[in-house]
N, C-alpha and C positions, 0 to 999 in steps of 0.2 A: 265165427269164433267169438269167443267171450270180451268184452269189451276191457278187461280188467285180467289179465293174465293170472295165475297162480303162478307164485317161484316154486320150484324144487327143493326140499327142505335140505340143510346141509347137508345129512344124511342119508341121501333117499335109499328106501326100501323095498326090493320088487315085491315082498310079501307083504308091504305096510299098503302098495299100490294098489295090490288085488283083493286087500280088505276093504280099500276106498273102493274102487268098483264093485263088487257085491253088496257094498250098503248105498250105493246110492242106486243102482237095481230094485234091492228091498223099497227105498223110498221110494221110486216110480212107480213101483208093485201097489202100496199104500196109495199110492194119486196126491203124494208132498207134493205142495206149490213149488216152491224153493227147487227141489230136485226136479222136477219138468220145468225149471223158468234154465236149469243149468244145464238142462240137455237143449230147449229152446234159442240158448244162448252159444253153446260147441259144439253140438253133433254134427257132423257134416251131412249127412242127410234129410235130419228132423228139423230143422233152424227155421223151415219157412211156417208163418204165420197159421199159411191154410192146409199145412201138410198135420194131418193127427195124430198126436203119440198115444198109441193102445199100452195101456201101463202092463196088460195079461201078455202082450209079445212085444217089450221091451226088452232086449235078452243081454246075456252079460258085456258081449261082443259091443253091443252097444251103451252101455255101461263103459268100458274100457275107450271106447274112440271117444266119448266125451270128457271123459278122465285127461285122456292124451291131449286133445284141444283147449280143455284148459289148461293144459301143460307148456302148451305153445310146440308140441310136436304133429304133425300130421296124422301120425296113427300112433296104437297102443304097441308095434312093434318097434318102431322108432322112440319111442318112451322107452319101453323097456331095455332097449341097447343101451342106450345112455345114460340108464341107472347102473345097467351090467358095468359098463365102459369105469362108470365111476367110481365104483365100487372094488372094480379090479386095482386102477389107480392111487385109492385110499389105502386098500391092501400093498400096496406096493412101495408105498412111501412109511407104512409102518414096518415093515420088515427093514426098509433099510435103514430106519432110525434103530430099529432093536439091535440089528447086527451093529451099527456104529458104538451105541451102548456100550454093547456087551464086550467089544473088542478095546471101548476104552477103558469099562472097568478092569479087564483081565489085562492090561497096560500098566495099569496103576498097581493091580495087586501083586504083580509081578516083579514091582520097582521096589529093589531093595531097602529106598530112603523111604519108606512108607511106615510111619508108626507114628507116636504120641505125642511128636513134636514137626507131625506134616502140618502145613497150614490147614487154618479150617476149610476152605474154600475147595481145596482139593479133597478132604473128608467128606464133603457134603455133595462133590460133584461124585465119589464113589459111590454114597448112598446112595444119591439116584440112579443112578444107573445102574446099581442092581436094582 
């Protein structure tokens, strides 16, 4: 595994992942140093010295597990749960802010004392939240 891990961007993306593995493929394809020092350094396979990466059956699968080992996951399907996973959880924490919103804006508009002499603080917290 990679001596220097890669974080997971705050946002990670399963489609942003599987463009990083297809181009680092492409670059093995090519014979980049760089991209065979990083399958050299994560592939669970390919890591030892005297083992040879053929850049022509380099394939994406293997592309992917060194993705994942730089990720600090095991494999590329362990990666990818835990982008799923997080991804559901970001999902999930915005809907419950939208619904909070929404339920406090229609709170506010629905308050008779609401006009041109609310404070501003309350104006500004109905802005937002529409």
């Amino acid at each position: 595994m990679s001596d220097s891990p890669r974080p997971l961007p705050a946002n990670p993306n399963i489609t942003h992942l599987k463009k990083q593995a297809k181009e680092l493929k492409r670059l093995v394809l090519r014979a980049d140093t760089e991209a065979i020092a990083r399958v050299r350094a994560s592939h669970p396979s390919l890591s030892s010295p005297s083992t040879a990466i053929d850049p022509t059956s380099f394939t994406l699968r293997d592309a992917q597990a060194t993705l994942a080992r730089e990720y600090c996951f095991d494999g590329w399907h362990q990666l990818n749960t835990a982008v799923g996973e997080r991804m559901v959880e970001d999902r999930d924490l915005h809907h419950w802010f939208g619904v909070q919103l929404n339920n406090g804006m229609w709170d506010t508009i629905e308050d008779p004392g609401i006009g041109p002499d609310t404070p501003r603080h309350e104006r500004e917290s109905l802005l937002y939240s529409a």
